[in-house]
N, C-alpha and C positions, 0 to 999 in steps of 0.2 A: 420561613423561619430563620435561616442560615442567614441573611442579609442583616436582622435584629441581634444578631447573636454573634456576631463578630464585629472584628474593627472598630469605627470611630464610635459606632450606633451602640456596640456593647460598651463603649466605656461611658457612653452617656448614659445608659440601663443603670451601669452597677453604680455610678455617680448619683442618681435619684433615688436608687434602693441606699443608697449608703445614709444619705439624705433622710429618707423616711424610717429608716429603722433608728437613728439620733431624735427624729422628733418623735413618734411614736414612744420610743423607751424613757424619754425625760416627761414628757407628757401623761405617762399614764403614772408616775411616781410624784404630780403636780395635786398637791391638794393636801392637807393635813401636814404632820410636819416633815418637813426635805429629808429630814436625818434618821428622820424614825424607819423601825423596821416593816416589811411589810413581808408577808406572807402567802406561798401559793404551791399550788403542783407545778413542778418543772417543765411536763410537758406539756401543760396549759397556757404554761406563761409564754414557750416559746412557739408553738404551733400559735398561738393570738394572735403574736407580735408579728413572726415574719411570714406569716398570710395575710394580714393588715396591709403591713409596709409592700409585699409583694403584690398584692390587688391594686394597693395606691400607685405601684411602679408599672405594673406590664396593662391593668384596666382603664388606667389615669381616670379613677371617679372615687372621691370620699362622701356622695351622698350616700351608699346602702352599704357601707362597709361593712359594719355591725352586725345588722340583717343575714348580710351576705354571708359571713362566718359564723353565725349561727345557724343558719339550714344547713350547711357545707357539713358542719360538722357530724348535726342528726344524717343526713346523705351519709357520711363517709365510714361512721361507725358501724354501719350496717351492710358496705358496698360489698366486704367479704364474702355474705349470705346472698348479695345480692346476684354476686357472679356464681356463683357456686347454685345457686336454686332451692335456696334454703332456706327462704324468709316466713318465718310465719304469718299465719294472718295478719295481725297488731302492725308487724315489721314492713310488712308489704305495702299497707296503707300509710304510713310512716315517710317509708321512701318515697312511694308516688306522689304524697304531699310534697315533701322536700324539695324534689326533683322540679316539679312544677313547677313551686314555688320561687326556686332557681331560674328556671327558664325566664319567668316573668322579672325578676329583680335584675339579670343577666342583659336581657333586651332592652327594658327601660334605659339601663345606663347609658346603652351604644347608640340608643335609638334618639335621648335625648342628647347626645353632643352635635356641637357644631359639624358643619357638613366639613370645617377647615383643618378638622384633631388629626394628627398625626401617631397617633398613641398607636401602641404594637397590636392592640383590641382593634382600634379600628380601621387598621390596615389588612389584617389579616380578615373582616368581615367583608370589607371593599372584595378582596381576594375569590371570596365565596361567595358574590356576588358576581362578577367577572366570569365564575364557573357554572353559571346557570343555578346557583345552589338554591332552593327556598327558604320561604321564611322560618319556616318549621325546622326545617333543616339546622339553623344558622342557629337557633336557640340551643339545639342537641348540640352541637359543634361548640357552641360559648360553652356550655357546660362541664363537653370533654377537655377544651385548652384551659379551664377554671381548674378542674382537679390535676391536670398535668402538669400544669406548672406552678402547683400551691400545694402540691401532696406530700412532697418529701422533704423540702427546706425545714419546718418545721420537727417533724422527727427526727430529723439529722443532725439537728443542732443539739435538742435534747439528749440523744446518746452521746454525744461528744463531751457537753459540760456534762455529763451524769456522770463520765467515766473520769472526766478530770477531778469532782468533787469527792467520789469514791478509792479516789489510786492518789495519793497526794505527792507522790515523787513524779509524776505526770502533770500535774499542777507546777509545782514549784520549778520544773523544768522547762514549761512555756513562759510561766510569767518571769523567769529569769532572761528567756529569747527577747520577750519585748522589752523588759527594761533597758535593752541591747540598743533596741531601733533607735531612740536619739541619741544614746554615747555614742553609737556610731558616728552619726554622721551629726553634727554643728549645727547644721541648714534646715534642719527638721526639728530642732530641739522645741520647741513652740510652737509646733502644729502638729496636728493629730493625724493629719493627713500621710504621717509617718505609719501607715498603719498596712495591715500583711498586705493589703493587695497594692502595693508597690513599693515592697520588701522583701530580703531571701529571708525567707522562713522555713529553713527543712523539718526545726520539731513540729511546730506548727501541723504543716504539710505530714509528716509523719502519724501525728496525732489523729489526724482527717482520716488521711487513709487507712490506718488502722479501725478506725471506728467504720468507716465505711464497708469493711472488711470483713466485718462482724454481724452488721445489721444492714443490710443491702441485701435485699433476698426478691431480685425482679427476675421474671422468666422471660428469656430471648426468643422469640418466634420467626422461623424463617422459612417460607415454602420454595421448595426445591424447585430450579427453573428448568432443569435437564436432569438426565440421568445419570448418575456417580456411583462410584464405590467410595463409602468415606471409612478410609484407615482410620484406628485407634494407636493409640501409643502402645497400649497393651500386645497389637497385632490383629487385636478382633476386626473384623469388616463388617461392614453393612452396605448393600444394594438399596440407595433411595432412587426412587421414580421422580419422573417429570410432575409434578402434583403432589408430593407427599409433603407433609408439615412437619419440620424436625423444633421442638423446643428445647432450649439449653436451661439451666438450673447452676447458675454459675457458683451459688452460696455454698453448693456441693463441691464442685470443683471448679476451680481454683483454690476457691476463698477459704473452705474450712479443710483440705486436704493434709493431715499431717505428714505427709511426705514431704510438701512444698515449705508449710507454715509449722514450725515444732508449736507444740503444745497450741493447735488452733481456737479451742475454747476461750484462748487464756486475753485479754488485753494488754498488747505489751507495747505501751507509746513510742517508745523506739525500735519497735521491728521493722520499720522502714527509713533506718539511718545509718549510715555507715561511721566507724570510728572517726574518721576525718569530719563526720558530720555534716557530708555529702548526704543525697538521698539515694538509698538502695534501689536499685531495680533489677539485679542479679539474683534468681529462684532457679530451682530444679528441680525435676523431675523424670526418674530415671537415667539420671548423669546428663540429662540435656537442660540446656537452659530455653525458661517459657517466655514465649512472647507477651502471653498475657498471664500475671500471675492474678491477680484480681482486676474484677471487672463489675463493677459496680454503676458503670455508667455505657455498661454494653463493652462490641469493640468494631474495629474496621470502617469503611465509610458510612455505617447505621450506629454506628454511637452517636449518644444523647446530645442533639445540637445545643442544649442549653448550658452544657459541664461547665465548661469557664463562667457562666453567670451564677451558677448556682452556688461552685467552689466560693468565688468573689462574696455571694452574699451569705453564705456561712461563718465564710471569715472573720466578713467584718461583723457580725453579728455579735458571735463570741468576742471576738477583739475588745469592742464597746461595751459588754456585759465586765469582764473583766478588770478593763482601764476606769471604768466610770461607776460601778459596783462593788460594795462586799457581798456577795455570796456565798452564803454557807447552807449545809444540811439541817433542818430543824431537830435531828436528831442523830448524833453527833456518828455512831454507830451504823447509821442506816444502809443499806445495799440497794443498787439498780433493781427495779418490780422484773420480774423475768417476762418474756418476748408472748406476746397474742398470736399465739400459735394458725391465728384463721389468716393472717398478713401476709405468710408467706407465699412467695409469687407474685405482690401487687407492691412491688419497689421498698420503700423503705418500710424495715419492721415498726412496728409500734408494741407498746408497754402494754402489760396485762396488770394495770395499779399505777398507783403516782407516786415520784419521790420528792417529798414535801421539802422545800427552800424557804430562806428567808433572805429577805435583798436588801440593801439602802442604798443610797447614793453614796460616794466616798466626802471624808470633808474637807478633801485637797482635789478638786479637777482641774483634770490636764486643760490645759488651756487650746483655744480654737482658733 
């Protein structure tokens, strides 16, 4: 993973996502007229788009995309119950379909590329082949790296524009950063390429991690390789064994701790800026300062190999939603659907409802 996800190889990643989330978004607004509005759930539009453009970037196949993110989807709304042991009959047969149904669209794709594809799909299957892995196997495994690295770009984006379009001093405070990015600099004025992911963007950045702060709610699993005593800050102790499985629940603490974060419920775009408009990373807790105040993407050397890719395709996601759209609330009033309470534990939250948008293209585009 670590080889794909760093360096030259990551910048050619997020260079192809960047790629397919511009065609993907101008493409599916092609048809009828350019300027008219169109209408949709937020987080339909953005889970479609950047598990599309993401399937196109890390699978490298646009024949079963479609397909693909329609079983994904039945699969995914049900994986809650699924983990949990909860599926009803209906539900059960449901997934099994899906699942299957995956394995087969999943293989097909890998199976029918050239023996030459270099794609992240088909290196990492080489991979599992080199490990004795089988066929069977290898279909289970396309499936787990399919939701791993397509599960939460999508929800993430969506909480992020939901809370820009609901908080509009948070809005006007970003799109006032980018309008930034070409007065800055001359050399950029006429390309687009001026965009966060090769720009200091602390609201930006702020705005991210604030949202990620809120609706990041994945559980760390970690089995104990020796025997410890692991100190609390509190003072409390615990005697773990060689074998014992400790899970962490970071959405608890760190993330929504009112001792570290005042008013933790609350979204506040710049709780992660400092006056000079540096980016904060000074929290407490107990007069000490934390290493990790949030942890949304894990921490230590088992954090999420993919963060810089994922940060990079968030980014630009919103970035190009913003620059290249009006986007508004279809109802002018409306509030964020509150959190699907079965999510937590399984990385990013998802909405219990949808907050209904309407989009058009602008009729001045930045030029390319």
């Amino acid at each position: 993973m670590e080889q794909h996800f760093h360096g030259f190889r990551l910048s050619n990643l997020s260079g192809t996502m960047k790629a397919n989330i511009k065609s993907l978004l101008l493409s599916d607004v092609k048809g009828g007229s350019a300027s008219g509005w169109r209408q949709d759930g937020l987080f339909n539009f953005c889970y479609s788009l950047l598990f599309r453009a993401g399937y196109l970037t890390l699978f490298d196949s646009a024949d079963n995309v479609t397909s693909i993110y329609k079983e994904f989807r039945k699969f995914d709304k049900l994986l809650s119950k699924l983990v949990r042991g909860s599926l009803k009959k209906g539900e059960t047969h449901t997934v099994n379909s899906s699942r299957k149904r995956l394995w087969e669209l999943l293989s097909a794709d890998w199976l029918s590329r050239a023996s030459g594809s270099i794609s992240w799909q088909q290196s990492y299957n080489r991979f599992l082949e080199k490990e004795g892995v089988d066929m069977e196997m290898q279909r289970r495994a396309s499936l787990l790296q399919l939701w791993t690295t397509q599960c939460n770009n999508g929800p993430a984006a969506f909480w992020l524009l939901g809370f820009l379009l609901t908080h509009p001093e948070a809005m006007e405070a970003l799109k006032s950063e980018i309008r930034q990015f070409n007065l800055q600099d001359p050399a950029v004025r006429h390309r687009t390429s001026g965009s966060p992911d090769s720009r200091r963007t602390p609201v930006f950045d702020s705005i991210l991690s604030e949202t990620l702060r809120l609706t990041a709610a994945v559980l760390i699993s970690r089995v104990v390789v020796g025997d410890k005593v692991l100190r609390m800050a509190s003072g409390q102790q615990y005697k773990l064994r060689r074998g014992d499985k400790v899970i962490l629940f970071p959405f608890l603490s760190p993330q929504m701790d009112p001792e570290i974060h005042l008013e933790p419920q609350s979204f506040k775009y710049d709780r992660f800026l400092n006056i000079d408009m540096s980016m904060k990373d000074t929290f407490y807790k107990n007069e000490g300062r934390l290493k990790y105040y949030t942890m949304p993407w894990g921490a230590g050397r088992h954090a999420c190999v993919g963060k810089e890719f994922a940060v990079a395709t968030i980014k630009q996601f919103v970035f190009f939603v913003l620059t290249h759209f009006d986007l508004e609330t279809c109802d002018p009033q409306a509030k964020l659907p509150p959190v699907n309470p079965s999510r937590y534990g399984l990385g990013m939250l998802q909405p219990e409802g949808e907050l209904q948008v309407r989009y058009r293209l602008k009729r001045s585009q930045p030029e390319t």
